[in-house]
C-alpha positions as CSV (number, residue, x, y, z in Angstrom):
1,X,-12.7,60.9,-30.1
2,X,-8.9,60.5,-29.0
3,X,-9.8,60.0,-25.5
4,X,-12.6,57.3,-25.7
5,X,-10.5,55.6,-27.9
6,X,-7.8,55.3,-25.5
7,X,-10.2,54.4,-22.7
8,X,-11.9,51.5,-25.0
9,X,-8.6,49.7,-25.0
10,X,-8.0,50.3,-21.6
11,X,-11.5,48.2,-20.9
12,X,-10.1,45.8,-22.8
13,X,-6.7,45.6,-20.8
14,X,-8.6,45.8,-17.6
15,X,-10.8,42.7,-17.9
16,X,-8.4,40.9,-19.9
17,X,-6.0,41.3,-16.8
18,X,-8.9,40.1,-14.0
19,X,-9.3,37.0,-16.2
20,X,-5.7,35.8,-16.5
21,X,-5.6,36.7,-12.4
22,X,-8.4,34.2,-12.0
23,X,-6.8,32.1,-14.2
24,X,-9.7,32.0,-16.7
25,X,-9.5,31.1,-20.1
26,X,-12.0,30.1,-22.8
27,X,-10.9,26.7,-23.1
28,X,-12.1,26.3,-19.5
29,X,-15.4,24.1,-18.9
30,X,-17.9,27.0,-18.2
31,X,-19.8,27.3,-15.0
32,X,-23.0,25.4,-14.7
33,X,-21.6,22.6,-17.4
34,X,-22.1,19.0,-16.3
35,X,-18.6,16.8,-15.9
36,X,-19.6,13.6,-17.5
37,X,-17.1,10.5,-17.1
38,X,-14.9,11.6,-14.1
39,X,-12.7,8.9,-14.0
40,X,-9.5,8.9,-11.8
41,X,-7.1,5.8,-9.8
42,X,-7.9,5.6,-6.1
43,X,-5.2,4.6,-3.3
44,X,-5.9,1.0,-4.4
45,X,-5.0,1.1,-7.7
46,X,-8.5,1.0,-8.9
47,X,-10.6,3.0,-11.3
48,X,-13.2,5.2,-9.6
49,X,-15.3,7.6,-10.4
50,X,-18.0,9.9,-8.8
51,X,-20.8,7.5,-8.7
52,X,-19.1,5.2,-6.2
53,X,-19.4,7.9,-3.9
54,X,-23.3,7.2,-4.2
55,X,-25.8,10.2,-4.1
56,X,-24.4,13.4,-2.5
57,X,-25.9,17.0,-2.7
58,X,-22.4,18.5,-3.7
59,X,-18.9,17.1,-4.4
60,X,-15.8,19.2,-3.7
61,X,-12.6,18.6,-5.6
62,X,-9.6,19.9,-4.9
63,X,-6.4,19.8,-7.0
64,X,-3.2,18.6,-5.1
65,X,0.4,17.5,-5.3
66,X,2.7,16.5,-2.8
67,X,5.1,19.7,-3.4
68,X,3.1,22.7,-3.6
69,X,3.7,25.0,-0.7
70,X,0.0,26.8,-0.7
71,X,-1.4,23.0,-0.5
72,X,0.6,21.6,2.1
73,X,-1.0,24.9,4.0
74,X,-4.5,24.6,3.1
75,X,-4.8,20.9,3.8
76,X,-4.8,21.0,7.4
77,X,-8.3,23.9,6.7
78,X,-9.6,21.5,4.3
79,X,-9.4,18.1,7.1
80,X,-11.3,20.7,9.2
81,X,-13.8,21.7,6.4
82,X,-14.5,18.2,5.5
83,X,-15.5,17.2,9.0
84,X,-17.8,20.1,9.1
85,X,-19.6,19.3,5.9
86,X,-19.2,15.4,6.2
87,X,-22.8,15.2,7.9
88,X,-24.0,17.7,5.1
89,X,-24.0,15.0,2.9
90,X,-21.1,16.9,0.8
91,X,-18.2,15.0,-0.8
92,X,-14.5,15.9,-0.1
93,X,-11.8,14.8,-2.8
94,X,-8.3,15.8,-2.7
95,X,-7.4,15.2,-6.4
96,X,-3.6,14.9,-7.4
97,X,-2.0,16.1,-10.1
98,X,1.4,15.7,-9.6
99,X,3.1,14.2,-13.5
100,X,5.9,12.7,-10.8
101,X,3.5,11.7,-7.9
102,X,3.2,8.1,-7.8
103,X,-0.3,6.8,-6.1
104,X,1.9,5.2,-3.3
105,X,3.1,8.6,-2.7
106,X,-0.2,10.3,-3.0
107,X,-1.6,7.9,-0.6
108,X,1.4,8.6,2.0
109,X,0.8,12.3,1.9
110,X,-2.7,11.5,3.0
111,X,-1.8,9.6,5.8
112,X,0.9,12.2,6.8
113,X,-1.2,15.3,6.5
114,X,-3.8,13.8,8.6
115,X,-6.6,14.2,6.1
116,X,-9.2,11.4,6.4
117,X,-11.2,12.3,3.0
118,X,-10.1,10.4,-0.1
119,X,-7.2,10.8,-2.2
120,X,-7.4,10.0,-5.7
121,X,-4.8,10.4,-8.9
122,X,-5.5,12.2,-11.9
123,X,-3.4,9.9,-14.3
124,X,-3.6,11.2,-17.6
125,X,-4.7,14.9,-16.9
126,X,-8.2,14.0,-17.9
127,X,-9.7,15.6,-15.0
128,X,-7.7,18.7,-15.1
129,X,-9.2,19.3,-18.7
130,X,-12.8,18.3,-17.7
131,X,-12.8,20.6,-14.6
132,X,-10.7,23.4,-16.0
133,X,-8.1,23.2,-13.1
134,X,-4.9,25.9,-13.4
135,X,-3.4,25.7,-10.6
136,X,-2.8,23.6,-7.0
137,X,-4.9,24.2,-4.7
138,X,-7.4,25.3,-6.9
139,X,-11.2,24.1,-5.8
140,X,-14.1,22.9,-7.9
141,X,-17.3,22.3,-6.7
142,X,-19.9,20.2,-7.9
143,X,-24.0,19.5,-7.4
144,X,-25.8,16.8,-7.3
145,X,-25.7,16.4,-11.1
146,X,-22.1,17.3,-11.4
147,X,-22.8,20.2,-12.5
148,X,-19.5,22.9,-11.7
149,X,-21.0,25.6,-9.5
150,X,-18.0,26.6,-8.3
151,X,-14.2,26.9,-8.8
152,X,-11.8,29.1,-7.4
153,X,-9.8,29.5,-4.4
154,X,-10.9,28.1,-0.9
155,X,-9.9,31.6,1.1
156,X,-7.8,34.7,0.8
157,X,-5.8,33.6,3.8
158,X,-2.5,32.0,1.6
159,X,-0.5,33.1,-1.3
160,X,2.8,31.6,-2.5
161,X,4.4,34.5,-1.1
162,X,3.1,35.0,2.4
163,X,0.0,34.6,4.4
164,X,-2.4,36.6,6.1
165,X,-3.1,36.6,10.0
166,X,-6.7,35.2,9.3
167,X,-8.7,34.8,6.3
168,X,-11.0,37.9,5.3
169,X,-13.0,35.9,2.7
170,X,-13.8,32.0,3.3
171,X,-14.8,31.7,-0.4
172,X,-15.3,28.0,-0.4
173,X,-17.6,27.8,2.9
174,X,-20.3,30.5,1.5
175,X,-20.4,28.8,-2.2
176,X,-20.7,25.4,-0.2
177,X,-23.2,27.0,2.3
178,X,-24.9,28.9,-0.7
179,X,-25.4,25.4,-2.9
180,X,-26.8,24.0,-0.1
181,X,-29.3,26.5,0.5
182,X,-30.1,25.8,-3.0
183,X,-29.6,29.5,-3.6
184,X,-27.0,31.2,-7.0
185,X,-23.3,31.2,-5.8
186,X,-22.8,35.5,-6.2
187,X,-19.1,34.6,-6.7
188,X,-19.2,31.3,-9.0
189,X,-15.2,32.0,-9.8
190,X,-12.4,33.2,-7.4
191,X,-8.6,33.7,-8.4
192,X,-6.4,31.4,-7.1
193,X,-2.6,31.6,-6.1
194,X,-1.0,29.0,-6.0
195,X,1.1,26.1,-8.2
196,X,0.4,25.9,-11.6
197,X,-0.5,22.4,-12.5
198,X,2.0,20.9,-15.2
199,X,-0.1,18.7,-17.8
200,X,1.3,15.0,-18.5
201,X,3.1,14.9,-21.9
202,X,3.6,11.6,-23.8
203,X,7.9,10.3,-23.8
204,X,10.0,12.9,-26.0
205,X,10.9,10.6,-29.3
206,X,13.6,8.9,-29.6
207,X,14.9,5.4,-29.9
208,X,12.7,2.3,-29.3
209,X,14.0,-0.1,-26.9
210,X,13.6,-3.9,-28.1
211,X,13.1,-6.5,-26.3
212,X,15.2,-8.6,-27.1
213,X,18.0,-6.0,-25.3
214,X,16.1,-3.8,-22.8
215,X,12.9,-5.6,-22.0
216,X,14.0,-9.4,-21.4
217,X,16.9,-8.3,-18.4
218,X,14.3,-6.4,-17.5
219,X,11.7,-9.2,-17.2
220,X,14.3,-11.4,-15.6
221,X,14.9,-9.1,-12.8
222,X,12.0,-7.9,-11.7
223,X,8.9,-10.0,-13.1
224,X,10.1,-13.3,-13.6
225,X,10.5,-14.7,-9.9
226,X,6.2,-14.9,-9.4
227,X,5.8,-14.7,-13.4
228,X,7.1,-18.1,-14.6
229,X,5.4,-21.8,-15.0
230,X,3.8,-23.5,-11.5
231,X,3.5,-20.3,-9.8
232,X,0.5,-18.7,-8.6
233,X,0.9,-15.8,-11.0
234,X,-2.0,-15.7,-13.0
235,X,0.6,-16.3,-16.0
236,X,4.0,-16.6,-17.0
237,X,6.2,-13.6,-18.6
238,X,9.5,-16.0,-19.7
239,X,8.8,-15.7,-23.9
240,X,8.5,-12.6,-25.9
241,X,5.4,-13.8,-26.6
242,X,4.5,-14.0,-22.9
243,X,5.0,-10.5,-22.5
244,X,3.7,-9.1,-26.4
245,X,0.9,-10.9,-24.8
246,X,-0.2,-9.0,-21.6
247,X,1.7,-5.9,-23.1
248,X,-1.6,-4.0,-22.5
249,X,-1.5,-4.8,-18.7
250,X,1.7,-4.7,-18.2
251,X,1.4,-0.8,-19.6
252,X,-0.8,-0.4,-17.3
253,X,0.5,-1.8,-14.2
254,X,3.5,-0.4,-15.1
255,X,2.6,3.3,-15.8
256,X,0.7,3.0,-12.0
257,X,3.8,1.7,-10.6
258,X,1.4,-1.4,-9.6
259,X,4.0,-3.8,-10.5
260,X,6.4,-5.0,-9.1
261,X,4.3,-4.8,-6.0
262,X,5.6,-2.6,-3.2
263,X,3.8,-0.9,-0.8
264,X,6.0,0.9,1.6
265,X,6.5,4.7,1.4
266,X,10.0,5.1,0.4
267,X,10.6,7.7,3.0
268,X,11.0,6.3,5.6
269,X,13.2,2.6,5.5
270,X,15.5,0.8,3.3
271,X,14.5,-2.7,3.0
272,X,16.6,-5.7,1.7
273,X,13.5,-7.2,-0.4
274,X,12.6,-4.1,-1.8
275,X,11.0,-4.4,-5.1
276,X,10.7,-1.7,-7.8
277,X,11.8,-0.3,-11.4
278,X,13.8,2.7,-11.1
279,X,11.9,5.6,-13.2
280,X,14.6,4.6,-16.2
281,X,13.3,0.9,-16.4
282,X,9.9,1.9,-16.3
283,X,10.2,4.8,-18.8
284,X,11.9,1.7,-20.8
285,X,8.8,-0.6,-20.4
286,X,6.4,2.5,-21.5
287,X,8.6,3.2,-24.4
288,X,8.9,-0.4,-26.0
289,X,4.5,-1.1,-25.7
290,X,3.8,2.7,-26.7
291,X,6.6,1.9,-29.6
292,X,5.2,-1.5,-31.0
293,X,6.7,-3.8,-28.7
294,X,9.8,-4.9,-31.2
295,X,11.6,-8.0,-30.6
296,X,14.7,-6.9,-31.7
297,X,18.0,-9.5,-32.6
298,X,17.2,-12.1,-30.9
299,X,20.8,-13.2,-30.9
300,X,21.0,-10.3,-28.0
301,X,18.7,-11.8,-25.8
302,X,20.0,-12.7,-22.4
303,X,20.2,-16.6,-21.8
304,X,16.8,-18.0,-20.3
305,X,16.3,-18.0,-16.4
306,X,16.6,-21.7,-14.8
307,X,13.8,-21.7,-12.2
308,X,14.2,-24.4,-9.4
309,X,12.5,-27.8,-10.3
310,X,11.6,-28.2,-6.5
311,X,8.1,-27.0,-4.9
312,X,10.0,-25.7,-2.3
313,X,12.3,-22.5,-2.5
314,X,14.1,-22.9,0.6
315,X,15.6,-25.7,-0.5
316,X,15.2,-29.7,0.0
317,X,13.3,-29.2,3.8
318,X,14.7,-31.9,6.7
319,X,11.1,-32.3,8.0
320,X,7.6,-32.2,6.3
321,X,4.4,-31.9,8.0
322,X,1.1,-32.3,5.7
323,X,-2.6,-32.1,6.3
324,X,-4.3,-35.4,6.8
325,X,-7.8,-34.4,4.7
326,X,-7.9,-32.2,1.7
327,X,-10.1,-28.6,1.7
328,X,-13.0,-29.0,-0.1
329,X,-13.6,-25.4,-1.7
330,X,-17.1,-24.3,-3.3
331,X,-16.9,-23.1,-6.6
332,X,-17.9,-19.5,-5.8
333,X,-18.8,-17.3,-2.6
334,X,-17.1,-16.1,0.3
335,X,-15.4,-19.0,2.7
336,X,-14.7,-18.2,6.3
337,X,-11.4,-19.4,7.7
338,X,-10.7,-23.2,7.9
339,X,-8.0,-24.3,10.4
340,X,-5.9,-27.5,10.3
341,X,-3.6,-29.0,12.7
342,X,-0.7,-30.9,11.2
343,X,0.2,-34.2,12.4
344,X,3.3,-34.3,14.3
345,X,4.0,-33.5,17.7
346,X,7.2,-32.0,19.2
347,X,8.7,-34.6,21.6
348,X,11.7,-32.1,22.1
349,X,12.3,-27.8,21.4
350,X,13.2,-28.0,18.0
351,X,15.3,-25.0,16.6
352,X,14.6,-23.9,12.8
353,X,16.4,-21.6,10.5
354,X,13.7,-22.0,7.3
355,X,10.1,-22.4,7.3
356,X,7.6,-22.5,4.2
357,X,4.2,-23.5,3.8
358,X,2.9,-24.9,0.3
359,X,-0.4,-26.2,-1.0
360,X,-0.9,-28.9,-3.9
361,X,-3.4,-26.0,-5.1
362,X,-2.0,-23.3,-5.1
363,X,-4.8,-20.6,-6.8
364,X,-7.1,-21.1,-3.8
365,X,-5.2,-20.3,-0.9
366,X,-4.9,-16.2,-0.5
367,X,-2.9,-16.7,2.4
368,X,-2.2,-19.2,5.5
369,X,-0.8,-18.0,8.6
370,X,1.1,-21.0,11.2
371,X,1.8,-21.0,14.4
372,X,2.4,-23.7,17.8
373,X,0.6,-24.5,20.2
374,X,1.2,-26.6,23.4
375,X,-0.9,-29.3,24.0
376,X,-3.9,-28.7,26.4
377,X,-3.6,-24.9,25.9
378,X,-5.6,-22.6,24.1
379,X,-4.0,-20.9,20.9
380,X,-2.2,-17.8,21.4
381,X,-1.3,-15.3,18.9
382,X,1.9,-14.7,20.1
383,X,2.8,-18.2,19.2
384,X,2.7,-17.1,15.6
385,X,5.8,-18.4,13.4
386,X,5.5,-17.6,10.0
387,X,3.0,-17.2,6.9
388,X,2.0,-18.0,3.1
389,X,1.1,-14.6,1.9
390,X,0.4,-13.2,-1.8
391,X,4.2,-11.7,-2.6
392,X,5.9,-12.9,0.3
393,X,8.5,-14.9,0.8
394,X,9.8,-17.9,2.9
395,X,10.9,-17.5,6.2
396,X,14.9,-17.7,6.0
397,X,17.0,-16.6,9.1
398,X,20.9,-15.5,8.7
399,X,23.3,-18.2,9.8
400,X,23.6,-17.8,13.8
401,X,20.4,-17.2,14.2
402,X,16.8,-19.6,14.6
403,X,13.5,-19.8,15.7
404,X,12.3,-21.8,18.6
405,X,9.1,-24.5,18.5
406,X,9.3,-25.7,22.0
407,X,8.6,-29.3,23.7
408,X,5.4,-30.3,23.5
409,X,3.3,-28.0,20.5
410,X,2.0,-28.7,17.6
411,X,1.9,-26.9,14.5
412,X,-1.8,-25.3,13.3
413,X,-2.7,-23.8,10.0
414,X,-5.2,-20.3,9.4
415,X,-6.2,-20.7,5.9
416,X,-7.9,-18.1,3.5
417,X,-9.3,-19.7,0.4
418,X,-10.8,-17.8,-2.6
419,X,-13.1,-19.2,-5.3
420,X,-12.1,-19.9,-8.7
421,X,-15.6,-20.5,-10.2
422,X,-15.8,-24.1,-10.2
423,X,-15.2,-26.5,-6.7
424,X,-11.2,-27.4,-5.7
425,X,-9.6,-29.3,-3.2
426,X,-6.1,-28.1,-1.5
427,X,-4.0,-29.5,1.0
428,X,-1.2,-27.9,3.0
429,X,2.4,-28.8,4.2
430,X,4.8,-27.1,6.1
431,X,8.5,-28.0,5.4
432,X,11.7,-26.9,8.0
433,X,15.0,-26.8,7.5
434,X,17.3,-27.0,10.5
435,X,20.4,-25.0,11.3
436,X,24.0,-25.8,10.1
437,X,25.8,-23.7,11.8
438,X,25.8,-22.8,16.0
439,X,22.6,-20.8,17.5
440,X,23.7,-18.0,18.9
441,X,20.3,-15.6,18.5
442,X,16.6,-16.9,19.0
443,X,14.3,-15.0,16.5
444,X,12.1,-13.4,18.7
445,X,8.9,-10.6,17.9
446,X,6.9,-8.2,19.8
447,X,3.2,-8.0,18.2
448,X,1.9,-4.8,19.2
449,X,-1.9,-5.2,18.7
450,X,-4.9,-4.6,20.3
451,X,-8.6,-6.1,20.3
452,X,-10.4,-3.0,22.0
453,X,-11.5,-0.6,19.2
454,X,-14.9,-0.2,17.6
455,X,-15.2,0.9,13.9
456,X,-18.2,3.4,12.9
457,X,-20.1,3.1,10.0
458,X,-19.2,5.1,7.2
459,X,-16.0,6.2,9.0
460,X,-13.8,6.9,6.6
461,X,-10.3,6.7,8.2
462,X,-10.8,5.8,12.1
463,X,-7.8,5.5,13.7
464,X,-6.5,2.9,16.0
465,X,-3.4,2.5,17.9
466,X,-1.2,0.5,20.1
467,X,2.4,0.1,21.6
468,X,4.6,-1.9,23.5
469,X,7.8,-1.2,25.9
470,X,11.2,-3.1,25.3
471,X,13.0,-4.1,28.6
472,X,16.3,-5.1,26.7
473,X,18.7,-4.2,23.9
474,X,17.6,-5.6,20.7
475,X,18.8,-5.6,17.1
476,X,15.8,-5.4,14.6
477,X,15.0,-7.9,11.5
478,X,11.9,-6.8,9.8
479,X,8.8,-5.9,10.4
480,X,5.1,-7.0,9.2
481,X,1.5,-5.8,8.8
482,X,-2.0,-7.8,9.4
483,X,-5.6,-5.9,8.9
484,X,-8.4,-7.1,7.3
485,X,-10.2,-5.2,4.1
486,X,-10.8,-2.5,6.0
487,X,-7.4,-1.6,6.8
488,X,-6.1,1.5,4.7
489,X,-2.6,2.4,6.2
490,X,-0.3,1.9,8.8
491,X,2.8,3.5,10.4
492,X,5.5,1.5,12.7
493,X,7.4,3.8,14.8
494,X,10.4,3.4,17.5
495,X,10.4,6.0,20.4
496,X,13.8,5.9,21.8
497,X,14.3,6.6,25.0
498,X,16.4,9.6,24.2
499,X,13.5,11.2,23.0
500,X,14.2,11.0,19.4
501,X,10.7,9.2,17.4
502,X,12.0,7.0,14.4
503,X,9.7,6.2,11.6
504,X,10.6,2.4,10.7
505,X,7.6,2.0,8.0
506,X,5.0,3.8,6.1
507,X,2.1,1.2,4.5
508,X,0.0,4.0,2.9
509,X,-2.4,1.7,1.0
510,X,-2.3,-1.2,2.2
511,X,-3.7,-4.3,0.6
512,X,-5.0,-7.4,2.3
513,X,-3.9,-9.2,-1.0
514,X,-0.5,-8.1,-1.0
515,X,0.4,-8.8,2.8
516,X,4.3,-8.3,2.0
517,X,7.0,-8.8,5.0
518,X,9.6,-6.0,5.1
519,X,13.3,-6.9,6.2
520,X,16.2,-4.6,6.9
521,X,19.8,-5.6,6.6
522,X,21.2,-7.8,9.4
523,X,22.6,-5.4,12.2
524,X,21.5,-1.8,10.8
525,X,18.4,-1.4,13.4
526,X,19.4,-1.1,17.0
527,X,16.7,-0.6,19.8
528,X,17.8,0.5,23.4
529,X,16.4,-0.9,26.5
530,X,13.1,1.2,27.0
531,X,13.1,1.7,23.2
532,X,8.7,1.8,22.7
533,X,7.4,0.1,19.4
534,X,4.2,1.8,18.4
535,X,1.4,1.0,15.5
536,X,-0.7,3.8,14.3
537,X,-3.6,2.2,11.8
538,X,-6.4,3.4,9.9
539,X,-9.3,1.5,8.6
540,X,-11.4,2.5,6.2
541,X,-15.4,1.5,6.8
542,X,-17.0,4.3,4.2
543,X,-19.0,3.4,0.9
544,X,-16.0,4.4,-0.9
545,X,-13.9,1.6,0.3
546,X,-14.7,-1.0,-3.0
547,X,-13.9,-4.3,-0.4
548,X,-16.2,-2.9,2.4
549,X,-18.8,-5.8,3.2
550,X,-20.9,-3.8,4.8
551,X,-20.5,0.0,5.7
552,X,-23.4,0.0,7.8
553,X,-21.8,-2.1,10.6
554,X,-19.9,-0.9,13.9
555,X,-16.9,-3.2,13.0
556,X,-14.5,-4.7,15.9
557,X,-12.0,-7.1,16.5
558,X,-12.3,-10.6,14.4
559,X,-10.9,-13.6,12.7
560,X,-13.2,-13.6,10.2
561,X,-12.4,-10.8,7.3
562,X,-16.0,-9.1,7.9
563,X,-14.2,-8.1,11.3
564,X,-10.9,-6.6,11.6
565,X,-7.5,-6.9,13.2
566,X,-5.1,-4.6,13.8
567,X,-1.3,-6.3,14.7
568,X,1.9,-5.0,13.8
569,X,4.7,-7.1,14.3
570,X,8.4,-6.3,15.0
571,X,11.2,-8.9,14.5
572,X,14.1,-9.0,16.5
573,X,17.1,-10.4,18.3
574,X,18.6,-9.8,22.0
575,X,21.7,-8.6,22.2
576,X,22.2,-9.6,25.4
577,X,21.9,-13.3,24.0
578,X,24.8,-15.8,22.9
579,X,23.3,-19.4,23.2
580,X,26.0,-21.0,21.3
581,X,24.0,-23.8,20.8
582,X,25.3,-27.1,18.4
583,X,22.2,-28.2,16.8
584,X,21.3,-31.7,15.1
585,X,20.9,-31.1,11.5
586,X,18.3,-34.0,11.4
587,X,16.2,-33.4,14.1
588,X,16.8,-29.7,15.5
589,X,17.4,-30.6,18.7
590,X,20.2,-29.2,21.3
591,X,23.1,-31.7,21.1
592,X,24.9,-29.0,23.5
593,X,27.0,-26.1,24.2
594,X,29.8,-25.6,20.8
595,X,33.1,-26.0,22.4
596,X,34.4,-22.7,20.5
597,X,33.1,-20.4,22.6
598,X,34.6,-17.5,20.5
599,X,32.0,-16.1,18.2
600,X,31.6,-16.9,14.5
601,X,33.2,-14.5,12.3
């Protein structure tokens, strides 16, 4: 009787141990249960959830963060996997879990790991409950009817403390193979080494800001240059009752780190016109809306912002150009690109320092690209000056330096309206400001693009690159991306000629809204003569894409957005170039050589 009541206990030991090494648990969703509701933020920002996927005869989700070690080894197996099962009609998901992982940093580890399945962020920990995740990279699979069939690991091959030569058991391929068949999974649960996943908790208590001395400076800073009257923010945030107002969104937006928009990967590049909230202002923001939203004294709230009263934020221009005739713009529907060409012609090459293009209507124009163009020649992209882009800003060149519209061109307009639900009428003008002080630098770019590529259907991240060779020193200014709504990332790279391969800029969800220009400080990039620019993109033509027109379609190279584009453009100077050039404040043309030939300090 001694005995088998020893050896009962030890049962009980035994398969309470094989449990906790699968990381089991009763509060786990059981095998065979449906997932109902499986909501999660995709690279865009958006809410997704499994249906947008559309039919598929199994889904496999698989938790990730950007600094577990086993997941960083499996993902490379799991690009490879995909592929294979991609024509099987089975759904891959790499789904983040990372409390500290933001979704633009989710979205660059996609692009850097080389995996072309979607990424999507688990923001509250909703779908680590639902699915019973544990640990990273633990691996759920679901049928048809999101049903779990399987979770566990995806081999035997990894373990956070070493690795084996070769997997012995390739767990996830037989339960996918299994399902398939329409067959029982025999092992429906495998133990998984790996990261345990950290569930998101709600701010600590403590004292709740007000806005009156944390929120408004806050607002000022970082919201209130779109956000204020006769802009084409969608409202102003200047009042406390502005911002009580949208408090919901702004939650939102700001728990997503949506807002302030930025969409460069913060690896790679420090950028002048970098916007952000550090993690202490946004845990501010979180705290006051979670807290109530109090006002506060408003005896402590920071003296109102004075916004210029002129339409134009480079200042006072020395020449506008407008559009004879007015847009008309339907009320609702898609409209193709309209093109205007402004009337005035160049009798002489006028230099420019600042450059900005308005519309009297401000809510329909998505975004307006201008360039020159000589008289009796066909257009030519590399003519391209400057553009009117959601979040961008003015063209403004550093004293010394300005851009050249030569003898002879004229300016033309690409516009991209949106509807607004009822018919409007815009009209366009370009203003320029001429340089002050002497030209010594011509603004000059390199767009390294090409036209020959051919998008599949359904592909979900095809790749397309190009590059171009410098043949002089240069000095770099900023950098800027064009795609259409296909696009989904792109990379800008410098291969020196020493060898050494610079990352200038990481776009790891890029948005055709949100076509941002990205400048460094004057004189901290320096490219050697056979320095090679290079633009790695990848567009996104699957079902999952939410702005696809049409995934059906081989897609190639277009003005209209149903086609796609892929140019990256690098500004720069020469540094073999002093032009010392005295320019006519009123006209921009040459008056001649300054006298000081010594450079300005």
């Amino acid at each position: 009787m001694r005995r088998r009541s020893l050896i009962r206990p030890a049962i009980v030991l035994t398969l309470f141990l094989s449990q906790s090494a699968g990381g089991a648990s009763d509060d786990r969703s059981p095998i065979g249960q449906r997932v109902d509701s499986l909501e999660f933020k995709d690279i865009r920002f958006l809410t997704r959830s499994l249906d947008d996927f559309g039919p598929k005869k199994a889904f496999v989700i698989v938790a990730t963060n950007t600094t577990c070690p086993v997941v960083q080894r499996y993902l490379p197996v799991l690009a490879q996997l995909e592929k294979t099962y991609r024509d099987r009609d089975v759904q891959f998901l790499a789904l983040n879990v990372g409390p500290n992982d933001s979704i633009t940093e989710m979205a660059a580890h996609a692009v850097e790991s080389k995996v072309e399945f979607p990424f999507v962020k688990d923001t509250d920990s909703t779908c680590i409950k639902k699915l019973g995740l544990k640990r990273t990279p633990e691996t759920v699979v679901l049928d048809s009817q999101y049903r779990i069939r399987y979770r566990g690991r995806i081999d035997d091959q990894f373990r956070l403390t070493g690795e084996r030569p070769q997997a012995g058991r390739d767990d996830l391929r037989d339960a996918l193979d299994t399902l398939l068949a329409d067959r029982e999974i025999a092992r429906p649960e495998t133990p998984v080494d790996g990261c345990l996943i950290t569930v998101s908790d709600p701010f600590e208590a403590g004292k709740v800001p007000t806005f009156s001395e944390d929120i408004a400076p806050l607002v000022q800073r970082h919201c209130q240059d779109c956000h204020h009257r006769g802009t084409e923010a969608p409202f102003p945030l200047v009042s406390y009752r502005d911002v009580v107002s949208q408090s919901a969104m702004i939650e939102e937006v700001v728990a997503d780190r949506r807002m302030p928009p930025w969409f460069a990967s913060a690896k790679h590049g420090t950028f002048t016109n970098r916007r952000g909230l550090s993690e202490g202002e946004r845990e501010t923001f979180l705290r006051w809306i979670q807290g109530g939203t109090p006002r506060g004294e408003t005896a402590k709230q920071p003296k109102p912002r004075e916004f210029p009263t002129s339409q134009w934020r480079i200042g006072e221009p020395d020449m506008i150009t407008t559009m004879l005739l007015a847009h008309e713009i339907p009320a609702t529907g898609y409209v193709d690109y309209r093109y205007a060409i402004l009337p005035y012609l160049f009798t002489h090459d006028t230099w420019v320092q600042s450059v900005e293009i308005i519309s009297d209507n401000s809510r329909v124009v998505h975004h307006a690209n201008l360039a020159y163009n000589k008289v009796g020649e066909r257009p030519r992209q590399e003519n391209f000056i400057t553009g009117r882009v959601p979040g961008g800003d003015p063209m403004v060149l550093d004293d010394g330096t300005a851009y050249l519209i030569p003898k002879g061109s004229v300016l033309g307009l690409q516009i991209h309206y949106t509807t607004t639900g009822q018919p409007e009428r815009a009209r366009l003008a370009v203003g320029l400001k001429f340089p002050r002080a002497v030209v010594r630098k011509q603004l000059q770019h390199q767009q390294v693009h090409t036209t020959r590529f051919q998008i599949p259907p359904y592909a979900p991240a095809h790749p397309v690159s190009a590059s171009r060779t410098l043949n002089f020193d240069a000095t770099g200014v900023g950098l800027f991306a064009h795609m259409h709504v296909r696009g989904k990332d792109m990379t800008f790279l410098a291969r020196h000629p020493n060898g050494i391969t610079d990352t200038l800029l990481l776009i790891p969800n890029y948005n055709f809204d949100w076509q941002q220009s990205y400048r460094w400080n004057p004189g901290t990039k320096s490219f050697p003569k056979g320095t090679t620019f290079e633009v790695q993109a990848h567009f996104d033509n699957s079902e999952f894409n939410p702005y696809n027109p049409d995934p059906k379609q081989t897609v190639g190279n277009g003005d209209q957005t149903f086609n796609e584009m892929m140019y990256g453009f690098y500004f720069y100077t020469r540094d073999d170039e002093d032009l010392n050039l005295s320019i006519d404040p009123k006209t921009g043309a040459v008056l001649g050589r300054d006298q000081d030939d010594t450079p300005d300090p």
